[in-house]
C-alpha positions in Angstrom: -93.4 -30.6 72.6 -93.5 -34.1 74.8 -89.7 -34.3 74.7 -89.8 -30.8 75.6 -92.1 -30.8 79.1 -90.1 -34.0 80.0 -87.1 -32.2 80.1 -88.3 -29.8 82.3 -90.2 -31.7 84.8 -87.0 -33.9 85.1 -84.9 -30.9 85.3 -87.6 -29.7 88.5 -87.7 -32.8 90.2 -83.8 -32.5 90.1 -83.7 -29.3 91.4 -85.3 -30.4 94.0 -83.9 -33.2 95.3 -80.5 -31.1 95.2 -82.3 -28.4 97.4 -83.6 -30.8 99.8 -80.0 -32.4 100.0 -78.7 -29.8 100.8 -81.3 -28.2 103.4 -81.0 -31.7 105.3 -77.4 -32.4 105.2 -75.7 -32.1 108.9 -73.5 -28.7 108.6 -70.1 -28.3 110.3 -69.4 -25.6 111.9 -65.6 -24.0 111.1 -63.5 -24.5 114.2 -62.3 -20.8 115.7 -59.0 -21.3 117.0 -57.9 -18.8 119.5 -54.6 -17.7 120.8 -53.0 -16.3 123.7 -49.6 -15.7 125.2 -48.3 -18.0 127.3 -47.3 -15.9 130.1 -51.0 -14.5 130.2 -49.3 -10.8 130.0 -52.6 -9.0 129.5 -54.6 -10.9 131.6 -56.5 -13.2 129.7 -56.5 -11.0 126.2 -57.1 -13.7 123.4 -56.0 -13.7 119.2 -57.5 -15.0 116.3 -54.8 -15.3 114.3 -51.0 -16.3 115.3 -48.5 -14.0 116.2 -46.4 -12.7 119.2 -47.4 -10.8 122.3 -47.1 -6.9 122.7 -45.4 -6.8 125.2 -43.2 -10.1 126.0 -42.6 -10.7 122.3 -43.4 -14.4 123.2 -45.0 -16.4 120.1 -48.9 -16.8 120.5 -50.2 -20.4 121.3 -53.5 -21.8 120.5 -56.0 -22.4 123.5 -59.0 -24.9 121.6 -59.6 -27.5 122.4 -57.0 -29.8 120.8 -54.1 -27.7 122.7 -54.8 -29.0 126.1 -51.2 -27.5 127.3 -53.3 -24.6 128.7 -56.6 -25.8 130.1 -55.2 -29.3 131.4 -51.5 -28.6 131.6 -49.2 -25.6 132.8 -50.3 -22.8 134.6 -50.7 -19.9 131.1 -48.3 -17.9 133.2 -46.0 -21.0 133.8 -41.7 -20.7 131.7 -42.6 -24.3 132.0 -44.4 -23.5 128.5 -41.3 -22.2 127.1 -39.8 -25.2 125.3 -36.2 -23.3 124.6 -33.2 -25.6 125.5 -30.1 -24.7 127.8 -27.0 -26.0 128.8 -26.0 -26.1 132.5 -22.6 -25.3 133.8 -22.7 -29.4 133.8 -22.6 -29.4 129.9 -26.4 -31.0 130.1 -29.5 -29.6 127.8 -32.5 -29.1 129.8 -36.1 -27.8 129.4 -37.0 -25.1 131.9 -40.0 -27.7 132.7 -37.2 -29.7 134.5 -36.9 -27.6 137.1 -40.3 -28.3 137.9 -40.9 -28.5 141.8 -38.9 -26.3 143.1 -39.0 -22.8 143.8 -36.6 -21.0 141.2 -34.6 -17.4 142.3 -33.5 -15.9 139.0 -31.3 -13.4 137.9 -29.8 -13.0 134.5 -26.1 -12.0 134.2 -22.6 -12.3 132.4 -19.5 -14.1 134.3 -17.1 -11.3 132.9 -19.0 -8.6 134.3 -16.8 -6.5 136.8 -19.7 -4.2 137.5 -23.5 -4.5 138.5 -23.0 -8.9 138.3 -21.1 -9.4 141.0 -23.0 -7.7 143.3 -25.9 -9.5 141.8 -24.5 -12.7 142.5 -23.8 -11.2 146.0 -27.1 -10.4 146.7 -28.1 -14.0 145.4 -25.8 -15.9 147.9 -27.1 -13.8 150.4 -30.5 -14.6 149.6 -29.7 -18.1 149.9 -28.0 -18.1 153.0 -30.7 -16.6 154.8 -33.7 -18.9 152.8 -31.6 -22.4 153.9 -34.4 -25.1 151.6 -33.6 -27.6 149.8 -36.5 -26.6 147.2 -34.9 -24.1 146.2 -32.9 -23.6 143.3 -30.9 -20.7 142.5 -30.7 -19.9 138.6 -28.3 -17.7 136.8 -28.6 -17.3 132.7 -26.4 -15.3 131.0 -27.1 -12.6 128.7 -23.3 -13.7 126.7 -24.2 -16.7 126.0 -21.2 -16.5 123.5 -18.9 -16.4 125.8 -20.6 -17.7 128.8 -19.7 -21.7 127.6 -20.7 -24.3 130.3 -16.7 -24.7 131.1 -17.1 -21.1 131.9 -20.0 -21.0 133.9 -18.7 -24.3 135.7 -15.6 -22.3 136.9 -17.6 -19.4 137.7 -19.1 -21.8 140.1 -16.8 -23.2 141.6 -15.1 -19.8 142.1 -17.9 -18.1 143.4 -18.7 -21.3 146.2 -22.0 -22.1 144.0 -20.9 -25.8 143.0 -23.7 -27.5 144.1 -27.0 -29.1 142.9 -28.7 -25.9 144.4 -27.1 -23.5 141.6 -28.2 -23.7 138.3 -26.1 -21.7 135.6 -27.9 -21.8 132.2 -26.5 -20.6 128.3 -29.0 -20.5 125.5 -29.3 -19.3 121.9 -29.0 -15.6 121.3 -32.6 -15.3 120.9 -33.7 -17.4 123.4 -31.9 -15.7 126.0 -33.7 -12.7 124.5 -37.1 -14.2 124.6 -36.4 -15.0 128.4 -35.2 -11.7 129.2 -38.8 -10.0 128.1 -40.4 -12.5 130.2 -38.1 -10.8 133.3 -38.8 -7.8 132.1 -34.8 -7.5 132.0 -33.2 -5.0 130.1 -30.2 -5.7 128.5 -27.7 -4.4 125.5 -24.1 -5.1 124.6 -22.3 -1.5 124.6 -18.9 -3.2 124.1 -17.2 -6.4 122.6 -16.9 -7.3 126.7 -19.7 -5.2 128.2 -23.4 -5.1 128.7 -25.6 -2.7 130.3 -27.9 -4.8 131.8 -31.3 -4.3 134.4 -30.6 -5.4 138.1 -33.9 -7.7 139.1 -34.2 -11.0 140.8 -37.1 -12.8 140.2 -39.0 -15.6 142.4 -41.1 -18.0 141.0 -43.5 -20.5 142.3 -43.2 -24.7 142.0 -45.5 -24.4 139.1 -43.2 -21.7 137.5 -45.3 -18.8 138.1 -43.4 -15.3 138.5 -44.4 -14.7 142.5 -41.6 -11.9 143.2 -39.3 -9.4 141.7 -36.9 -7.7 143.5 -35.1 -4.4 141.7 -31.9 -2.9 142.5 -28.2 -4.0 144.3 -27.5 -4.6 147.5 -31.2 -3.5 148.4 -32.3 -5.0 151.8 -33.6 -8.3 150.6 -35.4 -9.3 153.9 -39.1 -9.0 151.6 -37.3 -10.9 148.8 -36.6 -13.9 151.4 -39.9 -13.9 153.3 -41.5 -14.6 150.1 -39.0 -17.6 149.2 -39.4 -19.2 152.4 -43.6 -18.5 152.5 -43.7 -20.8 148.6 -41.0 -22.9 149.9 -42.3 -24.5 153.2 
């Protein structure tokens, strides 16, 4: 009967000191990691969970406090958070980050294009005649980036009067060119083995790679399109 109680008053006393353990012991808290697109498209939405945006297709990032990209970094609306590589009609690989600085007029096209492109490319050394700064940079990326090699695009250059350091012509990966052209809001789809239908929009964006400007439409009057080019650029 002895052995009996002890066991039981040992077995309390355990009990116990487990409960009090446990009652006392600092608790940590499970960190909530939230996401976001990086081009901010609705406006400061947030994710709990990974995934792409709804409407640019762009994967989700996290925005805790270990990713620092957002809150102490790029702009959440910056292509500088893109990390996709292209090559330039120079045959270099670049990050869009490295054209950091300088305000960036972009249109996406295809060198064989006998349609809508070269207009585009009209209305782009228009643009630049009229603008006259040396920040800024004048970017083309194709959307046939199978064809569109950097010998290509370098001939396209020089054929065009666009072989300088303020034209940039960039190729990427099928789906990064993809991914880029959501960001745009460019349209695009290959109705041919040599054609694409394709939207017709320049876009402006700031030093910190913020879209400022879009302008839709060829051989529009672009006098609104350079206003805002020279306004970011002086």
């Amino acid at each position: 009967m002895m052995r009996e109680c002890l066991k039981y008053v040992l077995g309390t006393v355990v009990s116990l000191l487990l409960l009090v353990a446990c009652e006392t012991a600092p608790t940590k808290e499970l960190e909530t990691i939230v996401y976001q697109c990086p081009m901010d498209c609705e406006e400061g939405k947030t994710y709990d969970r990974v995934g792409s945006c709804s409407i640019c297709k762009m994967m989700i990032i996290p925005i805790n406090e270990e990713s620092k990209v957002l809150s102490q970094g790029e702009d959440p609306a910056s292509i500088f958070n893109l990390t996709s590589k292209w090559n330039t009609q120079e045959g270099v690989s670049i990050e869009l980050k490295s054209l950091k600085g300088d305000v960036l007029v972009m249109v996406m096209m295809y060198t064989s294009c006998k349609a809508a492109c070269p207009r585009l490319v009209a209305d782009m050394r228009n643009i630049h005649a009229q603008v006259q700064k040396d920040n800024v940079k004048y970017v083309l990326i194709s959307i046939d980036p199978e064809t569109d090699t950097p010998v290509r695009m370098k001939a396209f250059a020089k054929e065009n009067l666009m072989d300088n350091d303020r034209w940039v012509f960039l190729q990427g990966t099928v789906d990064d060119v993809r991914e880029f052209s959501n960001v745009l809001s460019v349209k695009y789809k290959q109705i041919s083995p040599l054609d694409f239908s394709h939207s017709n929009i320049i876009s402006v964006f700031d030093t910190k790679g913020v879209l400022f400007h879009q302008q839709e439409g060829l051989g529009v009057d672009n006098k609104l399109t350079v206003n805002k080019i020279i306004s970011l650029a002086n």
